[in-house]
N, C-alpha and C positions, 0 to 999 in steps of 0.2 A: 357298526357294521365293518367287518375284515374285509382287507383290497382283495385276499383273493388271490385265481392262478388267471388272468387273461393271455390267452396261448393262441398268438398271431403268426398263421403259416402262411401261405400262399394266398392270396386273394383269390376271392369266390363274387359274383355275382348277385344281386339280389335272387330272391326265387322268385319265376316267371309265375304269374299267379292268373287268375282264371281269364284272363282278355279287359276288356274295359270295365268291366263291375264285377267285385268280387262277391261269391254266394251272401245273400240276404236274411243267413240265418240268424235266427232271433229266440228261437222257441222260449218265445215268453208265455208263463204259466205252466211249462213242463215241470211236474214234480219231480224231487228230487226220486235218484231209485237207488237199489241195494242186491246187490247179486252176490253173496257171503261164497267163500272158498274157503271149505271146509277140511282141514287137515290138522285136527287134535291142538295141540298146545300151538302149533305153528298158524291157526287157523285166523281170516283175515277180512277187509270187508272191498267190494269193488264198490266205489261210489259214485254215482253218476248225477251231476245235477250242473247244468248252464248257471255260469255266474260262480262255479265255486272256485276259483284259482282267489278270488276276492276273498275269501273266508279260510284259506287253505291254512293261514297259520291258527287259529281258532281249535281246526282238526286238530290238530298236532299236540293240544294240551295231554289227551288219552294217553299217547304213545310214546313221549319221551319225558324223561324230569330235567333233564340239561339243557341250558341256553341253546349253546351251539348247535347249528344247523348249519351243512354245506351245501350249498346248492348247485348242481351239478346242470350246466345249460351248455348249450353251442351257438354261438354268434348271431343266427338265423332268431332262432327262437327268444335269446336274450333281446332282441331289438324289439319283440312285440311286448316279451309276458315278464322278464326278469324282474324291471324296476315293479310292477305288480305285486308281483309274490314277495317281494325283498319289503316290501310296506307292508304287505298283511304282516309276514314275522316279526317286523320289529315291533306293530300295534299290539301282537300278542303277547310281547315280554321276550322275543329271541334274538339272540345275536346272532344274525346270518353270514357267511362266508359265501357270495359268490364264486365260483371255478367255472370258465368259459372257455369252453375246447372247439376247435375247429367244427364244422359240420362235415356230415359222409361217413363211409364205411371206412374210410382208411385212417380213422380215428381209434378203433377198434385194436390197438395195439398193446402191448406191453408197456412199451414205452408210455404211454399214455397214463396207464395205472398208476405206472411209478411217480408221475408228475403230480398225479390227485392224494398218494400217499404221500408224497411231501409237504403237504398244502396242510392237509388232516395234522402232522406230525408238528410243523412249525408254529401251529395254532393250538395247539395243546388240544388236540379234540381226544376224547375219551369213551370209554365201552358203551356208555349212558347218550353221548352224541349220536347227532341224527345226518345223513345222507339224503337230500330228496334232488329222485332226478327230473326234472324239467326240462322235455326232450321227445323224440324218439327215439325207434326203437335202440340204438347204436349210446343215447345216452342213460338208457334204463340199463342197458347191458353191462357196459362199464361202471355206471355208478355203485349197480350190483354187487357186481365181482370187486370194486373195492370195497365197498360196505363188510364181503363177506371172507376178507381179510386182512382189514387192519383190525389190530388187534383181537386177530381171532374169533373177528365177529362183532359188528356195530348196526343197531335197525337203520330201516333203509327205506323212504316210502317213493313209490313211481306216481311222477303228475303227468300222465303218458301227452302228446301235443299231438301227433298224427297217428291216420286212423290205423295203418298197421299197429304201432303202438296200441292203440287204445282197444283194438279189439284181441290182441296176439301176445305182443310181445313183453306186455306189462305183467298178465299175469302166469302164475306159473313157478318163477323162482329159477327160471335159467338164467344166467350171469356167462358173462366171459367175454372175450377176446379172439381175434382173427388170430392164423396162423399163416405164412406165406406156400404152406403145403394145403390148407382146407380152413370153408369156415368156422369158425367158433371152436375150434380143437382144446381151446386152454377155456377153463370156466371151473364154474359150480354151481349145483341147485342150493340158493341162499331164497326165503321167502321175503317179499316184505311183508314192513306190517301195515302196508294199505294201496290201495289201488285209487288214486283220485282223477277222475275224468272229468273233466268241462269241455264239453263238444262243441261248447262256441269257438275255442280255439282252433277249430276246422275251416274257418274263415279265413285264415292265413296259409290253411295249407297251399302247398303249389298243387295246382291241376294235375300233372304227373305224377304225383306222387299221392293224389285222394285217388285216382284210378289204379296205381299200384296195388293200394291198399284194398283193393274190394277184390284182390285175387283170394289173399287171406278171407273174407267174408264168405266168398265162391265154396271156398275151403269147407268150409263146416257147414254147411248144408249137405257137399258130396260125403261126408265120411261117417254124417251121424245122423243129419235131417229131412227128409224129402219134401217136408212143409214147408220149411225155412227155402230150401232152393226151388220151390215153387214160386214164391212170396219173392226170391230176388228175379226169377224168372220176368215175375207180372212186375216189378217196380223199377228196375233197373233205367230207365230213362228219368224216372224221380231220384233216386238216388243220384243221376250224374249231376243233376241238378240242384242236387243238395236240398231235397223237400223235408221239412223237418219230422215229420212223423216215422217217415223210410227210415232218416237216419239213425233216429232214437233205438227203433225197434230192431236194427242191423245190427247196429253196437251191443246194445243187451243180448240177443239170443246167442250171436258169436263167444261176450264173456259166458253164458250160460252154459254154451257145449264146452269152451274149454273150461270154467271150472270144474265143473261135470267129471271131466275127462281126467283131469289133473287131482279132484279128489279121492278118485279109485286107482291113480295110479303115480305119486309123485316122482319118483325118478325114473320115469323111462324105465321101467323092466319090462311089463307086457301091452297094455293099454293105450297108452299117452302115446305111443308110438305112432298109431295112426294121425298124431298130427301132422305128421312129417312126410302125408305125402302133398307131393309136389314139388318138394325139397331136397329129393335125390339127384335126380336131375339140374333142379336148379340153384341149389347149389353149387352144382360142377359148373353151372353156365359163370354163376358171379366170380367163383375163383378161376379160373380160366382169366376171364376179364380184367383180373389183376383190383379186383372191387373196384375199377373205375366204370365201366360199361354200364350194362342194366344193373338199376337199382331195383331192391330185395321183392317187393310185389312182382315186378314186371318180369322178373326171374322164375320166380314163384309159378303166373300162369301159364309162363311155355309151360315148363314142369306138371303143373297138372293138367295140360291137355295131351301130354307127350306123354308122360306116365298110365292117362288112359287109355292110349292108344297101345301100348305095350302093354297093359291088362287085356285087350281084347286079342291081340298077337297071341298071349300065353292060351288062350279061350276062356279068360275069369268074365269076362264081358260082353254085352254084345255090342255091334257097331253103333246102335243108336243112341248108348249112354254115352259114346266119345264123339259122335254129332251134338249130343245135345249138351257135354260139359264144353266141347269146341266151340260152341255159337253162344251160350251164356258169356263166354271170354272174352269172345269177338264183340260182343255188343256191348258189355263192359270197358272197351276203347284198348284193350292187352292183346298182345300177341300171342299165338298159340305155336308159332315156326323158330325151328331149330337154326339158331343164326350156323353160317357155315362152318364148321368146325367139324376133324374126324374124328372117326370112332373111337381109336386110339388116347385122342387128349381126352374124350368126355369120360368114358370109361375108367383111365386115370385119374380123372380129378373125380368121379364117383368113390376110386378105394378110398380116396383119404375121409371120405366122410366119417362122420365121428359114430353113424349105424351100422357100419361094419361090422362083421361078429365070425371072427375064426377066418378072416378073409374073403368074406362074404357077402357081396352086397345084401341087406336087407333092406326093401322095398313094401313099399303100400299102396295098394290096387285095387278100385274101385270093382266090385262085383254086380254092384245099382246104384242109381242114387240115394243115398243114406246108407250104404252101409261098403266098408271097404273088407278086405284082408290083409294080413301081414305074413310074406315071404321070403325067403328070398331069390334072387335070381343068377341062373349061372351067366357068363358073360359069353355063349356063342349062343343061347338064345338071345340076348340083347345086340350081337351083331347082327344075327341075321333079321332082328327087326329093322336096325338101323341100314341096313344094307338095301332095305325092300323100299323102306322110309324117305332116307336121305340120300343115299349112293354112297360114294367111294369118302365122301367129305373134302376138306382141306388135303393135299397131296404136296402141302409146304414141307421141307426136309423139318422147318424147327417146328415142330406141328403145335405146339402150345404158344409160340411167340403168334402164329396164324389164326386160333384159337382166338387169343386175346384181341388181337387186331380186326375181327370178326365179328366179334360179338361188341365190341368199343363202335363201330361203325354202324350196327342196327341200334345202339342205344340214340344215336346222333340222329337219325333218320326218323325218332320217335318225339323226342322233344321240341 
C-alpha cells in the first residue's frame, strides 16, 4: 500500500453527530438492490447493499485490470471507513493509494486537483488505473474531475458516504471544482463506472448534515413524483429517525428519478435541468457565503421553497403548492428564509451560475407537485418579488462582504 497525499490544513472538529446514541440502523437482511443508469457504452450500475464497503474491492475485479487504486477520502470519513475499504482492496489483489483531503466545500479547488494529479503522476498510475472516491459529495466531485483528466481519462468509481451524496451527487457524471465567482464553474460530465452505496455508513453521518440531505430527497418528489412526495409527506418523522425501511426506499426512488432523468438527458441540454431547481437561488446563498456558511442541503431548501414562491409570484403556481413544499421543509428540521442579504448581491451571484444562457437566468418552477417547467426569468420580475418578499435587504455599502457575513451567521444559529 502507497503513503499517499495526507493534506493537513486547519484543524476541524469532530462532526457533532446525533446527541447521545447515534441512529441504530442495522437493516439486517435488506437485499442487495440495483438501479442501472442507462447511457449506451458509458452505461453503469447503482448498487445498494448494507455491508458492502466490506466487499467493495471484490466489485472492482469487472471494471479495472490494474493494481492501482487511488482512493480519494477526507479526514472525517477516513477515520470511520478508510482502513476498511484499504483491506478489502489489498484481500482482492490491489495496490491502493490512500489521498486524504481536508473536509468542506472549500476543498473544491484547483489547487486541490493539482495535488491529486501529482500523487496519480509520482505513483505511475496509468489509463487502466482506478480512482474511487470515498466521500461526499465535494469528494466524488473532485475525484471525478481528476479521473476525467489525467491522462485524458482514467475510470472512476463513487462509494458516495453521505445522503446528499448518495442520493444526488454520485450519479450523473458532473465533476468539477468551485470557482471564487460561482459554484462548480470549472468541471466535466466524466461517468463512473459504478455507483457503490452502503447505507450503514449513514450512521456516522452528522445530524446536520442527514437533514441537509433530505432537501435533495424533497427535490424529486417536487419535479417528477407526486407519490414519492406523498410518501415523504407521511414518513418524514421516520426518516429523521433514521427507520430503516424510509431509508432504503428514499435512497432508491431518488437514484431512480435521477437516473431517469440523466438517461434522457446527459449533458444538461433540455431535461436534466429540472434537477437544478432549488439551486439557483441556492447557490447564490453558498457562494455569497464564501462556501463557509450553509452547507449545500441546507442551501438547497431555502432555494426550493424560495424558488416556489417566485413560481407562484410569476402565476406558474398556486399558494398552496408553496405552503405545502414550505412545511414539508420546515418539518424536515431546514430553513425555508432568505438569510439577510440584498437583492443586488443575490441576483449577482445568480448571473454567475453556470445556467445561464445569453445572460439569462434560467430557472425551474414548480407548476404542482411532480411536475416543474423550465424558464427563464427577467431580473425586475425577481425584484419585485424580492422587494414584496424580503424588503430593501442588506443596505451594507460592501453588500457582498454583508451577504457573506449574513448568511455565515444563520449557518451558526442552525448547528
Amino acid at each position: 500500500m502507497n503513503p499517499g497525499l495526507p493534506i493537513q490544513e486547519e484543524s476541524e472538529g469532530r462532526p457533532v453527530f446525533w446527541g447521545q446514541e447515534r441512529p441504530s440502523l442495522r437493516m439486517a437482511g435488506v437485499a442487495e438492490q440495483i438501479v442501472p443508469v442507462t447511457l449506451g457504452a458509458r452505461s453503469y450500475d447503482i448498487v445498494m447493499c448494507p455491508g458492502l464497503l466490506a466487499t467493495a474491492g471484490a466489485r472492482l475485479n469487472a471494471l479495472t485490470s490494474s493494481p492501482k487504486v487511488g482512493v480519494v477520502t477526507d479526514r472525517h470519513v477516513a477515520s470511520y471507513y478508510l482502513h476498511g475499504i484499504l483491506r478489502s482492496l489489498c484481500k482482492a489483489g490491489y495496490d491502493p493509494t490512500p489521498i486524504i483531503l481536508p473536509p468542506g466545500e472549500r476543498t473544491k479547488t484547483l489547487g486541490t486537483i493539482a495535488k491529486i494529479l501529482d500523487v496519480l503522476a509520482r505513483h505511475k498510475f496509468e489509463r487502466q488505473s482506478l480512482l474511487l472516491a470515498l466521500g461526499g459529495g465535494v469528494i466524488g466531485d473532485v475525484t471525478g474531475f481528476a479521473a476525467a483528466i489525467y491522462q485524458r481519462g482514467i475510470p472512476f468509481v463513487q462509494v458516495p458516504t453521505t445522503l446528499v451524496a448518495q442520493v444526488d451527487s454520485s450519479v450523473g457524471g458532473k465533476t468539477g471544482v468551485d470557482h471564487r465567482l460561482g459554484k462548480n464553474l470549472i468541471g466535466a460530465f466524466y461517468q463512473p463506472r459504478a455507483v457503490l452505496i452502503d447505507p450503514l455508513t449513514l450512521r456516522t453521518l452528522p445530524r446536520r448534515e442527514w437533514i441537509a440531505g433530505l432537501a435533495e430527497v424533497i427535490k424529486y418528489g417536487i419535479i417528477a413524483d407526486e407519490e414519492f412526495f406523498v410518501f415523504l409527506e407521511q414518513e418524514i418523522p421516520a426518516l429523521l429517525k433514521l427507520d430503516e425501511a424510509p431509508v432504503i426506499h428514499a435512497i432508491k426512488r431518488s437514484c431512480e428519478i435521477k437516473a431517469q432523468v440523466v438517461a434522457a438527458d446527459e449533458r444538461e441540454s433540455d431535461r436534466r435541468r429540472i434537477l437544478n431547481y432549488g439551486h439557483t437561488i441556492g447557490h447564490a446563498l453558498e457562494s455569497l457565503a464564501g462556501y463557509r456558511g450553509l452547507i449545500h442541503g441546507e442551501a438547497v431548501g431555502i432555494g426550493l421553497a424560495q424558488e416556489a414562491d417566485l413560481a407562484c409570484h410569476m402565476g406558474l403556481c398556486g399558494r398552496d403548492i408553496v405552503e405545502r413544499i414550505g412545511s414539508l421543509i420546515q418539518r424536515a428540521g431546514l430553513s425555508k428564509q432568505v438569510p439577510r442579504v440584498s437583492f443586488s448581491a443575490l441576483w449577482g451571484a445568480m448571473q454567475h451560475d453556470k445556467k445561464v444562457i445569453g445572460g439569462r437566468v434560467i430557472g425551474v418552477w414548480p407548476v404542482r407537485i411532480g411536475k416543474v417547467v423550465i424558464q427563464p426569468i427577467e431580473q425586475q420580475v425577481c425584484a419585485t418579488w424580492f422587494q414584496c418578499k424580503h424588503g430593501s435587504g442588506s443596505r451594507s455599502s460592501s453588500v457582498r462582504r454583508s451577504g457573506k457575513q449574513s448568511v455565515r451567521r444563520m449557518a451558526r444559529t442552525r448547528r
